[in-house]
PDB file with one MODEL, atoms N, CA, C and O in Angstrom:
MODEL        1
ATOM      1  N   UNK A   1     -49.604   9.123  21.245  1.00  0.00           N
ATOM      2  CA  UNK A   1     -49.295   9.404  19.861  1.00  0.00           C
ATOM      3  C   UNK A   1     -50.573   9.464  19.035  1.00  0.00           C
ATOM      4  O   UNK A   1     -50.746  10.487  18.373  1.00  0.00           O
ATOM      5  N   UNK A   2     -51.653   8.329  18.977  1.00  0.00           N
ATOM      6  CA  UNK A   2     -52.773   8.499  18.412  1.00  0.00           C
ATOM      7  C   UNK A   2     -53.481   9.679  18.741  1.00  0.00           C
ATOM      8  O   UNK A   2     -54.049  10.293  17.838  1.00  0.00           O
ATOM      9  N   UNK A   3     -53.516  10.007  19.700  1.00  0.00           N
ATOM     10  CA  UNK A   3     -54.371  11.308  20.389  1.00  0.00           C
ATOM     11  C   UNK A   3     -53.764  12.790  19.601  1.00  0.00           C
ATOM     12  O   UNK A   3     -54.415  13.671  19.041  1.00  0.00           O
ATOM     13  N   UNK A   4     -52.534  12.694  19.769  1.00  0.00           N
ATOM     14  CA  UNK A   4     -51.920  13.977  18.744  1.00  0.00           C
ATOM     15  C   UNK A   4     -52.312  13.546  17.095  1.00  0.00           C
ATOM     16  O   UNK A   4     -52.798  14.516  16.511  1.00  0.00           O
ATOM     17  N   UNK A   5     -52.224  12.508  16.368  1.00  0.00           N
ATOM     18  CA  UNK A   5     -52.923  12.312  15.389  1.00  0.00           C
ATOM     19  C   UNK A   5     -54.775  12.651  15.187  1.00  0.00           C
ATOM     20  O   UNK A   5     -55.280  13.009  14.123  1.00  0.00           O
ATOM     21  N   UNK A   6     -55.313  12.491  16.108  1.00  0.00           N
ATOM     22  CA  UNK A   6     -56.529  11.932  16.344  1.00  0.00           C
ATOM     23  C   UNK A   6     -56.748  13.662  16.191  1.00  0.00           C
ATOM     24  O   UNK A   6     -57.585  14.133  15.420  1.00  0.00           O
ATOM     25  N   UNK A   7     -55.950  14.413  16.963  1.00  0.00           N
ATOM     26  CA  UNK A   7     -56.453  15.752  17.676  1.00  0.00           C
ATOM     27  C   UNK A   7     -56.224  16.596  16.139  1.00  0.00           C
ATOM     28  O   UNK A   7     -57.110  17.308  15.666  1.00  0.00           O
ATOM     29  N   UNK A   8     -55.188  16.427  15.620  1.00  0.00           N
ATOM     30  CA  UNK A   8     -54.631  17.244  14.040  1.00  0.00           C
ATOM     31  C   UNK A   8     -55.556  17.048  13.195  1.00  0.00           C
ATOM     32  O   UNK A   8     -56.022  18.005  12.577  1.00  0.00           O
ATOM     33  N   UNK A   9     -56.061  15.619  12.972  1.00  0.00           N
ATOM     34  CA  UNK A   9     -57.241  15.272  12.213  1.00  0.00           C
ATOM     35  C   UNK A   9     -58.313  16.084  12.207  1.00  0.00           C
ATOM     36  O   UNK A   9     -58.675  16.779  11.258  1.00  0.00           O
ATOM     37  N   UNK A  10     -58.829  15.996  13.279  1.00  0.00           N
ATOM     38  CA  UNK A  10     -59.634  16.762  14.030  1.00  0.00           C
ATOM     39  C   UNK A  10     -59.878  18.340  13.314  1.00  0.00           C
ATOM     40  O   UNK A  10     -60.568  18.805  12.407  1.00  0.00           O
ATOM     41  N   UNK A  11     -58.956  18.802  14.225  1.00  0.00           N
ATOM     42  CA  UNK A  11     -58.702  20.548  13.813  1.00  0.00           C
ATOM     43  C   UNK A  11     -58.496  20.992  12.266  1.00  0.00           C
ATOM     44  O   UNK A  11     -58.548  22.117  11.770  1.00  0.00           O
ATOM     45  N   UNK A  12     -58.216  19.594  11.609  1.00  0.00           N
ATOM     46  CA  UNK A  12     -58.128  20.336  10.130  1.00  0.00           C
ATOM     47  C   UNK A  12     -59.348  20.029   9.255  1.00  0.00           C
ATOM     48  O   UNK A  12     -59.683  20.491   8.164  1.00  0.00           O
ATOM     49  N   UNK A  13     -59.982  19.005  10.147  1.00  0.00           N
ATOM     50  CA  UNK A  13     -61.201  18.561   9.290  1.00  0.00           C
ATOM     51  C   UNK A  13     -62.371  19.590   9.505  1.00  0.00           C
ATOM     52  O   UNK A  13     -63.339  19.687   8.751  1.00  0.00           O
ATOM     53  N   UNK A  14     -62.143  20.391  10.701  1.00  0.00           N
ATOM     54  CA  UNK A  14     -63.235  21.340  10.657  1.00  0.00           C
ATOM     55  C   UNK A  14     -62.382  22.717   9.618  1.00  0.00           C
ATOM     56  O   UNK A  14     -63.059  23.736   9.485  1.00  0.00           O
ATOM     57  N   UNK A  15     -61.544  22.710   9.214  1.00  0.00           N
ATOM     58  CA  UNK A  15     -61.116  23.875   8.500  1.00  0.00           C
ATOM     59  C   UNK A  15     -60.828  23.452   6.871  1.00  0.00           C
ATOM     60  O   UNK A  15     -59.842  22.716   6.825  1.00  0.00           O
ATOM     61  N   UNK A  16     -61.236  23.632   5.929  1.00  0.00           N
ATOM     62  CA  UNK A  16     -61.005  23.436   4.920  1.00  0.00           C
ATOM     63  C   UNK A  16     -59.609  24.040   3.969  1.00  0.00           C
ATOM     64  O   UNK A  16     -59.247  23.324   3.035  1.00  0.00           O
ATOM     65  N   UNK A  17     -59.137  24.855   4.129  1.00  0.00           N
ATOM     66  CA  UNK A  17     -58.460  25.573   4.154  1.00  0.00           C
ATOM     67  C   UNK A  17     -57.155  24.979   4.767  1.00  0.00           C
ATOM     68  O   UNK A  17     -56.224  24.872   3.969  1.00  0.00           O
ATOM     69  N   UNK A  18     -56.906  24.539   6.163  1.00  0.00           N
ATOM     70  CA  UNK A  18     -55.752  23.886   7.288  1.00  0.00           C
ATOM     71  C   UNK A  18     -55.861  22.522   5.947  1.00  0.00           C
ATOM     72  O   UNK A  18     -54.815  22.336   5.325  1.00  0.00           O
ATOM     73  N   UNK A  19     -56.641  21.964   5.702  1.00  0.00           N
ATOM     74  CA  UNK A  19     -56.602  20.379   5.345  1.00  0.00           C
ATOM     75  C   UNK A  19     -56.065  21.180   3.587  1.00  0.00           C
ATOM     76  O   UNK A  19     -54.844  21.226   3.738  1.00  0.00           O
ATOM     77  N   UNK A  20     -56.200  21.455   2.914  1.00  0.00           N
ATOM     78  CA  UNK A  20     -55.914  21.720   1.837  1.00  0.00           C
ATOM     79  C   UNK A  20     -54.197  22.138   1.679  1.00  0.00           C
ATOM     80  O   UNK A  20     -53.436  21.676   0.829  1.00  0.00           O
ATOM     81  N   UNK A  21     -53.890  23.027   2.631  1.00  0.00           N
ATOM     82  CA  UNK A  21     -52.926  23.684   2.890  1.00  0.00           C
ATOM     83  C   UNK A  21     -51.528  22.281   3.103  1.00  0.00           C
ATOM     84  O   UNK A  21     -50.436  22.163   2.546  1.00  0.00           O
ATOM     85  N   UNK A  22     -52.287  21.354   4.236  1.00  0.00           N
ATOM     86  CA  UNK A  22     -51.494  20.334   4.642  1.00  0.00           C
ATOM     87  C   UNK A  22     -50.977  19.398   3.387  1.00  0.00           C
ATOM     88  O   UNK A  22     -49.835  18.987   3.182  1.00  0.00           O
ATOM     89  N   UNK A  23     -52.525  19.126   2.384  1.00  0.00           N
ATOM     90  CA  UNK A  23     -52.058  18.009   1.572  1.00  0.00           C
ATOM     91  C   UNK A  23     -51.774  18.560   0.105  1.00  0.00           C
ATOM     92  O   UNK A  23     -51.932  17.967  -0.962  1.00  0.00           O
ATOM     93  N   UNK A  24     -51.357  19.723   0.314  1.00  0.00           N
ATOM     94  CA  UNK A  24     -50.344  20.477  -0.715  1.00  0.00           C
ATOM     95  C   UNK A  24     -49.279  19.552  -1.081  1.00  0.00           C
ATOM     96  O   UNK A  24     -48.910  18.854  -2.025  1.00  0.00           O
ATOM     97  N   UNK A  25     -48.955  19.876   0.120  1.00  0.00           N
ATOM     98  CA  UNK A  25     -47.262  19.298   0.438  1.00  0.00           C
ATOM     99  C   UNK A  25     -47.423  17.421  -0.055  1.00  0.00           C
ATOM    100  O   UNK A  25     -46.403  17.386  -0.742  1.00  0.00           O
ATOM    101  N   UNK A  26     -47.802  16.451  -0.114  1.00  0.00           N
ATOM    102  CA  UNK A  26     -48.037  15.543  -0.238  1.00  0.00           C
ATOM    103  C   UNK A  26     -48.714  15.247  -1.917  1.00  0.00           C
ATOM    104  O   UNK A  26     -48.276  14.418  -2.715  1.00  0.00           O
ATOM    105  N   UNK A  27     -49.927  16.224  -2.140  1.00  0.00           N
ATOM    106  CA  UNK A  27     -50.232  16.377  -3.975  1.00  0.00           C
ATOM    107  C   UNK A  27     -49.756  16.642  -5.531  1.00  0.00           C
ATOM    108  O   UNK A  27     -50.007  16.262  -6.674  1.00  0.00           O
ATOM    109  N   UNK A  28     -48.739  17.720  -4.670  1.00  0.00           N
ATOM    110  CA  UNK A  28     -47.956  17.931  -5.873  1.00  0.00           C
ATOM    111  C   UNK A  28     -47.000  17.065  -6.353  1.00  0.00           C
ATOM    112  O   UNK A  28     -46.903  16.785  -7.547  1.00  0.00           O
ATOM    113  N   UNK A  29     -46.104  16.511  -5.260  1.00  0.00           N
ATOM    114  CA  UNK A  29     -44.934  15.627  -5.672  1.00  0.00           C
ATOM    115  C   UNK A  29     -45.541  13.906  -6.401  1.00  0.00           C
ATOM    116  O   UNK A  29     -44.954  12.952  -6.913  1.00  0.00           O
ATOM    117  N   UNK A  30     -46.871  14.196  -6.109  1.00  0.00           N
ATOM    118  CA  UNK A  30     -47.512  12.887  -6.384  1.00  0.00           C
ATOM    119  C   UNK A  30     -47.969  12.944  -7.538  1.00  0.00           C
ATOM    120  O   UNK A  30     -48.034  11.956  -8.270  1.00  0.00           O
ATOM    121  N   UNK A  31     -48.460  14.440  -7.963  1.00  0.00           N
ATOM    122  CA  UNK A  31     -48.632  14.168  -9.200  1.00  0.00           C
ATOM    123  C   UNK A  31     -47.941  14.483 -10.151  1.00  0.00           C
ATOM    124  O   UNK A  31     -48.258  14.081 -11.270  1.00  0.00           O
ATOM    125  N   UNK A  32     -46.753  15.326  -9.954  1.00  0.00           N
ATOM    126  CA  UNK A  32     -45.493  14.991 -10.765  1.00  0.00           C
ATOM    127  C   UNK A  32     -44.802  13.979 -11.232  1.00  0.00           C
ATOM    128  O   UNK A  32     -44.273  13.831 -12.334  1.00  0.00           O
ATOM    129  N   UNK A  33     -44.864  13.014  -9.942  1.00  0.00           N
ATOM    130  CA  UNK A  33     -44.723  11.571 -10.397  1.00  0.00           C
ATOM    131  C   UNK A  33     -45.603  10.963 -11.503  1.00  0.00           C
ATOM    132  O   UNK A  33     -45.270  10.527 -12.606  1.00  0.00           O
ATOM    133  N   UNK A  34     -46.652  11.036 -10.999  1.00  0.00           N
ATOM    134  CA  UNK A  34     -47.333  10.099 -12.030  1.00  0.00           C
ATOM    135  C   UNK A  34     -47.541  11.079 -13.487  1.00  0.00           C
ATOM    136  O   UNK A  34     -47.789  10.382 -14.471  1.00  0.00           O
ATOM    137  N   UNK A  35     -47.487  12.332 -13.714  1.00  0.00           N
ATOM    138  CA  UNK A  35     -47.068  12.696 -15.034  1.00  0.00           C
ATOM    139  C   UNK A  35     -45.709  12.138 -15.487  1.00  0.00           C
ATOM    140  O   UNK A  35     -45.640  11.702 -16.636  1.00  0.00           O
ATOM    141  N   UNK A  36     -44.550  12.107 -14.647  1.00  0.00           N
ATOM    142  CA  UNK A  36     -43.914  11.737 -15.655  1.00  0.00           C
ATOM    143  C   UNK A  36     -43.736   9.833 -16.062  1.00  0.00           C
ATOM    144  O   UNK A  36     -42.992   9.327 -16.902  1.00  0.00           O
ATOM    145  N   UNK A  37     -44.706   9.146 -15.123  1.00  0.00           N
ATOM    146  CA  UNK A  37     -44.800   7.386 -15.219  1.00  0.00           C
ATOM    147  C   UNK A  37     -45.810   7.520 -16.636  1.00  0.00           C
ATOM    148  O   UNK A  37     -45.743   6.609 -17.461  1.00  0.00           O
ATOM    149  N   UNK A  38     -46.643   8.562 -16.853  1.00  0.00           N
ATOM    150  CA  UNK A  38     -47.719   8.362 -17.680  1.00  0.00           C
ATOM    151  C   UNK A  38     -46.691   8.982 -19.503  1.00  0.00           C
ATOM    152  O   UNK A  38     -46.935   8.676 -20.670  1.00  0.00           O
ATOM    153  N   UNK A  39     -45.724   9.788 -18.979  1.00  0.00           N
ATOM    154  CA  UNK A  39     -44.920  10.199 -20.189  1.00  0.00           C
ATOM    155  C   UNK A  39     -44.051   9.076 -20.722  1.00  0.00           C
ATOM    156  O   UNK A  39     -43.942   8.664 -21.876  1.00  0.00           O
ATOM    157  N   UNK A  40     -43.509   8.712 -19.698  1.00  0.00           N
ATOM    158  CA  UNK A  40     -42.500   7.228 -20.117  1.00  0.00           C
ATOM    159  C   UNK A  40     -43.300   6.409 -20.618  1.00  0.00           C
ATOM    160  O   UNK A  40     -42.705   5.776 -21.491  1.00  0.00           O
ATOM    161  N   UNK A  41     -44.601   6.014 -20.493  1.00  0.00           N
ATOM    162  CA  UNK A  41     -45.817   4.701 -20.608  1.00  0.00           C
ATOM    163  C   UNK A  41     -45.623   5.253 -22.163  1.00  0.00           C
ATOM    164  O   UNK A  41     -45.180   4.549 -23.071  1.00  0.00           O
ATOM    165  N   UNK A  42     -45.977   6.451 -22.290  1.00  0.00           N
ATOM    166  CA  UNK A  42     -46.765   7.121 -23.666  1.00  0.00           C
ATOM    167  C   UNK A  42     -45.290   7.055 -24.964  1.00  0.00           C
ATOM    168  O   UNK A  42     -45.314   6.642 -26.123  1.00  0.00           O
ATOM    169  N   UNK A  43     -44.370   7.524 -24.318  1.00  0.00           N
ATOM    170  CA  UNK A  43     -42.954   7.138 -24.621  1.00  0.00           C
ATOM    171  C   UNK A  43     -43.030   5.862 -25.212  1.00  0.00           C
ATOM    172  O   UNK A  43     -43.158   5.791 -26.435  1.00  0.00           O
ATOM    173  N   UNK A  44     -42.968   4.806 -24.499  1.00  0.00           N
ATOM    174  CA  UNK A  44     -42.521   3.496 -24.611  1.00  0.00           C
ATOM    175  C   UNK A  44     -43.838   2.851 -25.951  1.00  0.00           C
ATOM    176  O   UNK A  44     -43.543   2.172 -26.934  1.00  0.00           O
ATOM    177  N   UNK A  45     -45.150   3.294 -25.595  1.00  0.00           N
ATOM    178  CA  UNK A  45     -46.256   2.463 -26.664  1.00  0.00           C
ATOM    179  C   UNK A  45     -46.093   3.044 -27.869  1.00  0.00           C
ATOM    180  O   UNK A  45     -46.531   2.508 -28.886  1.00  0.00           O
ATOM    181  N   UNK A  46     -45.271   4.515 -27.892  1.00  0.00           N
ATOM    182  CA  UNK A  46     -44.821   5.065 -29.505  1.00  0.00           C
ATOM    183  C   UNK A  46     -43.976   4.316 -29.956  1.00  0.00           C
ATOM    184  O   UNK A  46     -44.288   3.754 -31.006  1.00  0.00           O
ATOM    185  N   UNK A  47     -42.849   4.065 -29.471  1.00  0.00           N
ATOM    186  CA  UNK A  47     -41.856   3.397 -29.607  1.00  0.00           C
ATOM    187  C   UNK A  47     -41.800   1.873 -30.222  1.00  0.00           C
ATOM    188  O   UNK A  47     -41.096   1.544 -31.177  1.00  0.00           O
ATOM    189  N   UNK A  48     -42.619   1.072 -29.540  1.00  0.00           N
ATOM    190  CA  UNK A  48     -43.190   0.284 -29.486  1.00  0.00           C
ATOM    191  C   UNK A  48     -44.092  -0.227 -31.019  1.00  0.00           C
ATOM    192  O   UNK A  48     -43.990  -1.256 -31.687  1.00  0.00           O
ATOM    193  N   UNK A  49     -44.840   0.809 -31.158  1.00  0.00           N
ATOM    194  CA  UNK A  49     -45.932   1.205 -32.557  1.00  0.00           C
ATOM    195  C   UNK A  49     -44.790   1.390 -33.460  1.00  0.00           C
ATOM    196  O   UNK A  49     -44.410   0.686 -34.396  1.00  0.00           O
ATOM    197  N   UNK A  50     -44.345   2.437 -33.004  1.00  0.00           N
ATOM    198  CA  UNK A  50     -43.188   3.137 -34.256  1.00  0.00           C
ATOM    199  C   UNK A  50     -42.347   1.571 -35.185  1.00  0.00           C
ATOM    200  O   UNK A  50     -42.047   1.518 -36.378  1.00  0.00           O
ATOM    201  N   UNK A  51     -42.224   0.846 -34.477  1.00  0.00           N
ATOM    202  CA  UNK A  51     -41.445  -0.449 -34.380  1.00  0.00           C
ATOM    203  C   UNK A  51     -41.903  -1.462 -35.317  1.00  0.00           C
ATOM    204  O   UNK A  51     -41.313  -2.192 -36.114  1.00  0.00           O
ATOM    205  N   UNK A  52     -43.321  -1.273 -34.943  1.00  0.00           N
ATOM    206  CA  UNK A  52     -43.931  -2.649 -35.021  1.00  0.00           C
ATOM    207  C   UNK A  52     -44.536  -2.220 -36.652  1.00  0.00           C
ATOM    208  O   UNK A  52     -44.920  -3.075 -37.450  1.00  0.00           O
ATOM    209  N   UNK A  53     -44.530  -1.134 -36.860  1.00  0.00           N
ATOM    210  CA  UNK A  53     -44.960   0.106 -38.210  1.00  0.00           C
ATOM    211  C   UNK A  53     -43.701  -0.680 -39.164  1.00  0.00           C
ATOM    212  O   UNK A  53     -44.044  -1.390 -40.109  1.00  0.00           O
ATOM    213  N   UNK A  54     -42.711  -0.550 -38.938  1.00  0.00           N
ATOM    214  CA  UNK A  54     -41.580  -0.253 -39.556  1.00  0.00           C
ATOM    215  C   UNK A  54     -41.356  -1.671 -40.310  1.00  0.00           C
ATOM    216  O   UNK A  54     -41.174  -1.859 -41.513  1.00  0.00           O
ATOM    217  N   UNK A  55     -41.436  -2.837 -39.003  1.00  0.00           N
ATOM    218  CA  UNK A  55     -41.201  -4.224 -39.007  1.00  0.00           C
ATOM    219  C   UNK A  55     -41.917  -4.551 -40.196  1.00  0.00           C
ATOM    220  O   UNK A  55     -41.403  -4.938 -41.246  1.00  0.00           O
ATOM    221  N   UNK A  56     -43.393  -4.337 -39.927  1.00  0.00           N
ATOM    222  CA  UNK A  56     -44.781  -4.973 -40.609  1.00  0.00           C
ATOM    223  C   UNK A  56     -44.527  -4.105 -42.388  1.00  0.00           C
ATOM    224  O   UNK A  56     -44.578  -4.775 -43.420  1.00  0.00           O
ATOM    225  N   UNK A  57     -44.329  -2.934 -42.394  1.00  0.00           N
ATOM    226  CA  UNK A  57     -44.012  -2.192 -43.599  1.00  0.00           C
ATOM    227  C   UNK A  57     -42.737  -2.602 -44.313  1.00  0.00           C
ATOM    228  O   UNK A  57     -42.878  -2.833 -45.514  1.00  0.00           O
ATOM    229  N   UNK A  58     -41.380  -2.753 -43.747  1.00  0.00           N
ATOM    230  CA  UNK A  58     -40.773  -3.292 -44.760  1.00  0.00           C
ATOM    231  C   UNK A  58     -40.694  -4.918 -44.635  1.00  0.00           C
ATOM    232  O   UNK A  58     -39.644  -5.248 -45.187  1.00  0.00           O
ATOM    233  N   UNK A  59     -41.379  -6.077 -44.131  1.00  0.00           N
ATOM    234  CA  UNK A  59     -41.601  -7.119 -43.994  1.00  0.00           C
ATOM    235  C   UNK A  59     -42.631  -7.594 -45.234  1.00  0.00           C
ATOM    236  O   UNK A  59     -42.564  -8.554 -46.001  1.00  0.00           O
ATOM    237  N   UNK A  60     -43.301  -6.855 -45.143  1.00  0.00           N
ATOM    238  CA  UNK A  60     -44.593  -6.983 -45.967  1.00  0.00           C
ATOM    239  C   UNK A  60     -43.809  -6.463 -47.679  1.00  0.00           C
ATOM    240  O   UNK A  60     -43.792  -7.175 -48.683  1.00  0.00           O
ATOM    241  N   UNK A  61     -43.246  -5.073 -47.555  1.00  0.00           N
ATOM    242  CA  UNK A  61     -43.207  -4.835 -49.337  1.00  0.00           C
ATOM    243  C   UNK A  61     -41.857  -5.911 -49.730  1.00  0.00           C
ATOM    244  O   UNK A  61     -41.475  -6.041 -50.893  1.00  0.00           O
ATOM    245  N   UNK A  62     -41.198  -6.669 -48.520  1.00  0.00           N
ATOM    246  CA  UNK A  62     -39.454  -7.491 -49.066  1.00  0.00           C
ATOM    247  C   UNK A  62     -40.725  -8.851 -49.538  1.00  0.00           C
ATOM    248  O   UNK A  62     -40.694  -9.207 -50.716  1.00  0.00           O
ATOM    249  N   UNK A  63     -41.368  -9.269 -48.957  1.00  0.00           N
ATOM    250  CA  UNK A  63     -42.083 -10.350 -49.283  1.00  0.00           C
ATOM    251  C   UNK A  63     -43.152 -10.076 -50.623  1.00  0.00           C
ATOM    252  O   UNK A  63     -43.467 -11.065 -51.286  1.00  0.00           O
ATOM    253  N   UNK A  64     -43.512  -9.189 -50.876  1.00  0.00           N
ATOM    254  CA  UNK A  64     -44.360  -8.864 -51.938  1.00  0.00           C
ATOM    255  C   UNK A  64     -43.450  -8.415 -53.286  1.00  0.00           C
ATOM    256  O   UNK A  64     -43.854  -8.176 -54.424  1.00  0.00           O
ATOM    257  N   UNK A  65     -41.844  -8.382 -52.662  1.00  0.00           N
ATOM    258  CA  UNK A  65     -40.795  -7.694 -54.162  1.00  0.00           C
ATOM    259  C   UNK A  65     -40.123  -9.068 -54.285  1.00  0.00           C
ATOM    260  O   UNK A  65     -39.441  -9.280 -55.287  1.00  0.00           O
ATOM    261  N   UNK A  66     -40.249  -9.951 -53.416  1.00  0.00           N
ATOM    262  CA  UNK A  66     -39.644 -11.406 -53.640  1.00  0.00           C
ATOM    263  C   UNK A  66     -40.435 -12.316 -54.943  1.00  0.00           C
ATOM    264  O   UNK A  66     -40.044 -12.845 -55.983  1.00  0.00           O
ATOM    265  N   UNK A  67     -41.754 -12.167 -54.245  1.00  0.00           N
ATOM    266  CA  UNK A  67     -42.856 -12.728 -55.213  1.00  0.00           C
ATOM    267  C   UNK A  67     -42.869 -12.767 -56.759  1.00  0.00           C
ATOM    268  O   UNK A  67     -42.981 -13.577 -57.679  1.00  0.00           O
ATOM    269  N   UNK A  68     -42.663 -11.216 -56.501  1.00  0.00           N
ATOM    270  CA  UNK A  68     -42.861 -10.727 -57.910  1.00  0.00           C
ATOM    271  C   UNK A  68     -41.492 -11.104 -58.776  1.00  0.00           C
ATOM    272  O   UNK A  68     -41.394 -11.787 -59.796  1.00  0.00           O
ATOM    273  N   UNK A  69     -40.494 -10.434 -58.024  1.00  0.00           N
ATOM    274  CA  UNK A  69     -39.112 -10.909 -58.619  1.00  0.00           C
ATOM    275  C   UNK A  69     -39.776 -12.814 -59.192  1.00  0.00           C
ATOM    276  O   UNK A  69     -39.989 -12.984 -60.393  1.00  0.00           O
ATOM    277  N   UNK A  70     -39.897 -13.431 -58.676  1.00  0.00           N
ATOM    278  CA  UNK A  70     -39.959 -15.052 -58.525  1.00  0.00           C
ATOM    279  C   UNK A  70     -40.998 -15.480 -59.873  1.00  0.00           C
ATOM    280  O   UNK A  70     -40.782 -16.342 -60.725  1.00  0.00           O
ATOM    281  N   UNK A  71     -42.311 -14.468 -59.730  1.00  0.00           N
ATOM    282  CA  UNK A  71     -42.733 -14.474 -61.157  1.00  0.00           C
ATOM    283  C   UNK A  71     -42.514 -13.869 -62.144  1.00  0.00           C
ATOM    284  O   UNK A  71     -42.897 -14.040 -63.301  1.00  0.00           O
ATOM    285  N   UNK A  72     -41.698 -12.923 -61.556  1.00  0.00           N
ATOM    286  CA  UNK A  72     -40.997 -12.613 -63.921  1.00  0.00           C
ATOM    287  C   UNK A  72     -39.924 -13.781 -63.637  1.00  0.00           C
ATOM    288  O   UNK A  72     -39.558 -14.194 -64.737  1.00  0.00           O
ATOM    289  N   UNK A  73     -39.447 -14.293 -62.877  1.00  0.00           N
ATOM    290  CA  UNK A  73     -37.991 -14.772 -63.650  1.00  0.00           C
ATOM    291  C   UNK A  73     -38.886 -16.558 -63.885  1.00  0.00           C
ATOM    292  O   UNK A  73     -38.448 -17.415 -64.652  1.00  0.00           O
ATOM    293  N   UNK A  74     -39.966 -16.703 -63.144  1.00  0.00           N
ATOM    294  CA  UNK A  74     -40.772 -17.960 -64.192  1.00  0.00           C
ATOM    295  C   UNK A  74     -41.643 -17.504 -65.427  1.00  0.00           C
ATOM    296  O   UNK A  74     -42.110 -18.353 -66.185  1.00  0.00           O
ATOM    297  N   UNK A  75     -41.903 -15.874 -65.662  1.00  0.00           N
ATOM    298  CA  UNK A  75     -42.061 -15.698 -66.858  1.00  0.00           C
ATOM    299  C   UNK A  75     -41.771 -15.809 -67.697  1.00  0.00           C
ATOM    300  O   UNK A  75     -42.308 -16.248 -68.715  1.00  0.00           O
ATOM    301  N   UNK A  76     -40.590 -15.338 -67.425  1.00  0.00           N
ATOM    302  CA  UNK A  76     -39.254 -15.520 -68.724  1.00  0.00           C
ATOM    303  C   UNK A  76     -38.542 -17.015 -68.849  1.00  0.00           C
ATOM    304  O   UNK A  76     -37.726 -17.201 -69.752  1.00  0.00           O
ATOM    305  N   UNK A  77     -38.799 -17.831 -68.130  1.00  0.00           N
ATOM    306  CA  UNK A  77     -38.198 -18.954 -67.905  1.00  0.00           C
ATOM    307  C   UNK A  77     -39.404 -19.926 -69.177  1.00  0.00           C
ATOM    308  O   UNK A  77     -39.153 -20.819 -69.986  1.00  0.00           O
ATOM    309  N   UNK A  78     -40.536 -19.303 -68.866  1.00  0.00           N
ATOM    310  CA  UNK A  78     -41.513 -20.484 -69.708  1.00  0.00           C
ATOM    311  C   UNK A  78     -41.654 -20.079 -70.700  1.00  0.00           C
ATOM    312  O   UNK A  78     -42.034 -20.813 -71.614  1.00  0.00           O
ATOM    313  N   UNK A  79     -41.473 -19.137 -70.834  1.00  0.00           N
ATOM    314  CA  UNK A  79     -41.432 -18.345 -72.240  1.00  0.00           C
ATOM    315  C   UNK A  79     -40.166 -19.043 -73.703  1.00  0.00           C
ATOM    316  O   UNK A  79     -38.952 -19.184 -73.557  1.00  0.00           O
ATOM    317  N   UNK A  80     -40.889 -19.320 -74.848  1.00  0.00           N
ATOM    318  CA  UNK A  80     -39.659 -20.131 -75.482  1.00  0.00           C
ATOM    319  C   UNK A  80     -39.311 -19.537 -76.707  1.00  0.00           C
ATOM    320  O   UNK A  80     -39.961 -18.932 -77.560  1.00  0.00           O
ATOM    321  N   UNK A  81     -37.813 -19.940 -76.560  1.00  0.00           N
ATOM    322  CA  UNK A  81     -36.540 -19.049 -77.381  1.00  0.00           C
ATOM    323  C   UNK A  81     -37.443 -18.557 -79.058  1.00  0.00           C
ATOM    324  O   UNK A  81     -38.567 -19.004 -79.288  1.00  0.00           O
ATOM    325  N   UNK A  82     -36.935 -17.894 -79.762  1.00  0.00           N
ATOM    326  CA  UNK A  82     -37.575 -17.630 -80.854  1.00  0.00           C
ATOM    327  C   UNK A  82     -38.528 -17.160 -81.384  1.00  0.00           C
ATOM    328  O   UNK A  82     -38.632 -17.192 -82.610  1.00  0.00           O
TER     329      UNK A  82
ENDMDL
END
């Protein structure tokens, strides 16, 4: 069995062309794969961002409209009648 391996090796390593031809079949499906592992990755860190955008943006202006709400109504609170 090694010897028929050993011998294919062989014959394609002197042909550039035989060895190219062979790892066709083996390159493409490989790198189809990993385009689409690298689309889902790219997918998922938008997603991810998109998220973390959204969280931090309305987190940030509910806490900054709380504030403010909190100091007019002690504005008006210290403020005296008349």
């Amino acid at each position: 069995m090694w010897v028929l391996v050993l011998d294919r090796w062989q014959a394609m390593a002197g042909s550039g062309a035989k060895l190219t031809a062979e790892l066709v079949h083996y390159l493409i499906p490989l790198r189809d794969w990993a385009l689409g592992r690298a689309a889902g990755l790219g997918n998922g860190i938008l997603s991810l961002s998109l998220g973390v955008f959204i969280c931090f943006s309305t987190g940030t202006a509910g806490a900054l409209g709380k504030a403010e709400k909190q100091y007019s109504i002690e504005s008006v609170e210290s403020r005296p009648l008349g």
